[in-house]
C-alpha positions, 0 to 999 in steps of 0.5 A, a space after each residue: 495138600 494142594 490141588 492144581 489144575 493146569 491149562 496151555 496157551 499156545 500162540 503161533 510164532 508168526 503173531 508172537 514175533 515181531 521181529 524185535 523180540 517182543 511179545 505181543 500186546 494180544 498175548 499180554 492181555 490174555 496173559 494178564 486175563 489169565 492171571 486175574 483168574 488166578 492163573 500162573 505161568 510155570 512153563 513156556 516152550 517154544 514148539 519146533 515143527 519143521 527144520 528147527 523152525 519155531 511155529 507155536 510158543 506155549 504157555 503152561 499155566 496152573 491155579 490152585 483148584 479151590 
């Protein structure tokens, strides 16, 4: 049976857009950092603090635990 273990990247709204709705070239690099070590995305959700205003987006990863 497979194991996993996950981990959070979370990444203020203000540096993830730009306004043109592209992502970053800081969070692509850790992005890809992370998947070098294995890690996959599985799950990204936009974090509405105040008045539906998106703060933080977070990136859910998991690797399989060896």
């Amino acid at each position: 049976m497979k194991k996993w273990e996950y981990r959070k990247l979370e990444v203020r709204a203000a540096d993830f857009w730009d306004w043109s709705g592209r992502i970053p070239d800081s969070c692509i690099y850790e992005l890809n950092r992370s998947g070098a070590e294995g890690w996959e995305v599985v799950q990204v959700i936009p974090l509405a603090r105040a008045f539906g205003r998106t703060d933080y987006v977070t990136f859910i990863l998991k690797r399989e635990v060896t």
